[in-house]
Steps between C-alpha positions, in 0.01 A plus 500: 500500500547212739317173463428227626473175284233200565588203304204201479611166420179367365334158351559649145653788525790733689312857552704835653384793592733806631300691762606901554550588880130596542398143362401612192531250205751663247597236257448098452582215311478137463615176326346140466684177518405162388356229719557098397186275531698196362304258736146421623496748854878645423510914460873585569698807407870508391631795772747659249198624294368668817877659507437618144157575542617747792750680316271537178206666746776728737604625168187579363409681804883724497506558128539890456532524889794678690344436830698403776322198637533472882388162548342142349205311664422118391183288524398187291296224454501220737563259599709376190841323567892553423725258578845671543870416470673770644331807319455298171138350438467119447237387223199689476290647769183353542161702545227509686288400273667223468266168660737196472585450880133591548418117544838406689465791730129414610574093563726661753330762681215294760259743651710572840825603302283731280388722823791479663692664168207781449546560917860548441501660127218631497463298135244198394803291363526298184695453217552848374696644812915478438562243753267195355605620158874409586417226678277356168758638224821400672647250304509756202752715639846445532594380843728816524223748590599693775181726524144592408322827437163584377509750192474813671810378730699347156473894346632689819800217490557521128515928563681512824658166557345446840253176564225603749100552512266733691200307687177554255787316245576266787149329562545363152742249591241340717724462767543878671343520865360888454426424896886521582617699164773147448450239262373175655733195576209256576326609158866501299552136621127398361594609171871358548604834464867618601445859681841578369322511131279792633603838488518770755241675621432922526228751513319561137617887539864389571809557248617199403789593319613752229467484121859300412702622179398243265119520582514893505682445131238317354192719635666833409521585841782619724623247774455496854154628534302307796290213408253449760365120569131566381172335570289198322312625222170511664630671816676773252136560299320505805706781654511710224111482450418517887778625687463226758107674553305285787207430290617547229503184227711496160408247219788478217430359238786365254564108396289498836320659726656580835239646756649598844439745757755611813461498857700512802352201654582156408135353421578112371236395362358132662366378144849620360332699234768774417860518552603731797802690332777701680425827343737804289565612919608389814203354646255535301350215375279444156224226445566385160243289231649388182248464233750319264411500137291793442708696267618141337140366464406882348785476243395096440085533437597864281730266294220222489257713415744658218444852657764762577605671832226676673199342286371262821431824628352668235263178437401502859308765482250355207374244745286538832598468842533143607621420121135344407524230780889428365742428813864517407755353799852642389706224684717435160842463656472208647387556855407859675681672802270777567219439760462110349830366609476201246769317242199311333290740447407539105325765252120459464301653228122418665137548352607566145228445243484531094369849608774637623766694322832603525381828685356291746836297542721853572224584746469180726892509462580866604174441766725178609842685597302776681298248679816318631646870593215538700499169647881612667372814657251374638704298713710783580188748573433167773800646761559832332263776380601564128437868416641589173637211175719665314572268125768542292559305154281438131163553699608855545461543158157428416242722755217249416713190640579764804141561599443135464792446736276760787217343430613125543703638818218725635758734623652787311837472281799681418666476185879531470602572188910423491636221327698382788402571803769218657769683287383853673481311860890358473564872433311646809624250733868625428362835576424489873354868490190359271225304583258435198443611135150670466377545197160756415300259341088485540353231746245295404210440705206176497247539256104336535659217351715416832164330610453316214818351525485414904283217332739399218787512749335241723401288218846474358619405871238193508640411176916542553683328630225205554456421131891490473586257774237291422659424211872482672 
């Protein structure tokens, strides 16, 4: 058999998945790696793990395997920054979750600059986008740093030797122009950026390089096999969920929640209220909302709560809809980039009494998340029909959380059931014959309680973000 390999570069994880020639899902694996919060706002991840982590999950996926494997797609998380010598990383790489230049970006971003940037990029700048993060975290690198790469782009040089990026990659350095397919000089010399630090630039579909000896060693592979350049994360999920579907929305859910749709048209929006993202294709673009700590909040209230994986779901379902008056705003990292563009936004628990319980707590919470998903298509359904949301992640795995998903949304929803659907998308964009992964899985449609929550929805609009920036 001849596969295909997908390899995700995640927040927590490195996931592969070899796809057969019909883009069926033969075999997978995966590896976590640690991430150092040493410092109020610092996440940052040591890039040799992500090495290890790579080789751990390719062999996982290979063991008892004589396949021939034809080809390697990448994707990753982004933006998160490498500072390069050479091929050799300096320090650690640091995250996107990580909020230290956060303050330092926005004292220098006034509100003509801002436009200008999401014109050109297509992004909402701050902190968290490569360029700013240099600029902020400079002085800890050695003066010898001769490039940059985001983590996706670090993995194809540490497996082929070759430093470039494809353009969904590209908009996280906040300083790509997706209207002229360069990056920008005006925006590099903002940032007091040298271009020569950026790397080149090629289609997501396009072989970067082959698998060298050394890398091909340590994966159990054999050398020489084409590496292709990859998308973003999102852009990778999205295609494998939606095949690039006018209409069609996908909403990933993982450390976040990354809703985005595709279209051929390049709709900015004039609030700036989603990222417009080059897309897995040639000109195809995807409007992107990053919800960003839903997963991490999940993981943080099941720890306070002293409850194990999965039990906010289960508990959810003892209380009512609307959580007994309970209103749960999930903006625990810090800030939110999905719809509500906003650093300073914070978590609110609202309207809890002596009478509620903890039931009532995994309700409003689980009700908060899905009203925030809904709040992001929305906006897109304002340009774009949306005709079909196909979700992929935990939610899958608990129908009752999945019907409160259609019901919240008023529109039907899709599960997918993979573990990786950005893992299966770096594998179908090196396949130029495929187009999406469909799964069989049962849509669900709005129940009678889709007009009960209309209400609710509104109610927690009036509330969020007011409440939170009157107290900012």
């Amino acid at each position: 058999m001849t596969l295909t390999l997908g390899i995700d570069l995640g927040t927590s994880a490195v996931k592969c998945v070899a796809l057969a020639a019909d883009g069926a899902v033969v075999a997978s694996g995966q590896s976590s790696f640690q991430t150092f919060r040493e410092a109020p706002g610092q996440a940052e991840q040591d890039p040799a793990s992500w090495v290890k982590a790579t080789e751990d999950a390719v062999r996982q996926t290979m063991t008892g395997r004589d396949d021939e494997v034809a080809a390697i797609g990448l994707t990753g998380q982004l933006p998160t920054l490498v500072c390069l010598s050479g091929t050799e990383p300096q320090g650690r790489a640091i995250t996107w979750m990580d909020a230290r230049a956060d303050d330092w970006a926005a004292g220098r971003l006034d509100e003509a600059f801002r436009q200008k940037t999401y014109e050109l990029t297509g992004m909402p700048i701050d902190g968290r986008y490569l360029a700013p993060m240099l600029a902020h975290h400079r002085a800890q690198y050695p003066s010898s740093i001769d490039g940059i790469l985001s983590a996706k782009d670090y993995l194809c040089c540490a497996l082929t030797g070759v430093r470039v990026t494809d353009p969904s990659t590209a908009a996280g350095y906040g300083v790509y122009d997706f209207t002229t397919g360069q990056w920008d000089d005006g925006l590099c010399r903002h940032w007091v950026l040298d271009p020569a630090l950026l790397p080149g630039l090629m289609p997501a579909a396009s072989v970067a390089g082959r698998l060298g000896q050394d890398a091909a060693r340590r994966l159990g592979l054999k050398a020489g096999i084409p590496v292709h350049a990859g998308a973003a994360d999102s852009a990778a999920s999205a295609y494998a969920m939606t095949g690039l579907e006018a209409g069609a929305v996908s909403v990933t859910t993982g450390s976040s929640t990354i809703i985005m749709d595709a279209s051929i048209q390049t709709f900015l929006d004039p609030k700036r209220r989603y990222l417009l993202t080059p897309h897995a294709r040639a000109r195809v673009f995807g409007r992107e909302m990053d919800l960003l700590s839903t997963g991490s909040s999940y993981r943080w209230l099941s720890e306070l709560l002293g409850w194990p994986d999965g039990e906010i779901d289960r508990r959810a379902t003892a209380s009512e809809p609307g959580a007994k008056g309970l209103f749960f705003a999930p903006y625990l990292a810090g800030g939110e980039q999905g719809a509500l563009w906003n650093p300073d936004l914070r978590g609110v628990l609202h309207g809890l009494t002596i009478q509620h319980k903890a039931a009532d707590i995994a309700r409003a919470y689980v009700e908060g998340v899905q009203f925030e998903i809904r709040r992001c298509i929305d906006i897109l359904a304002e340009t774009q029909p949306v005709t079909r949301i196909i979700i992929a992640g935990h939610a899958t795995e608990h129908p009752a959380t999945m019907q409160l998903l259609a019901d919240i949304l008023g529109r039907p929803v899709t599960p997918y059931t993979h573990v990786s659907p950005a893992a299966i998308g770096a594998a179908l964009i090196a396949m130029p014959e495929m187009t999406a992964h469909r799964q069989d899985t049962e849509t669900l449609t709005p129940s009678a309680a889709a007009n009960i929550y209309d209400d609710f929805y509104a109610r927690y609009c009036a509330l969020f973000p007011r409440i939170a920036e009157s107290r900012s």
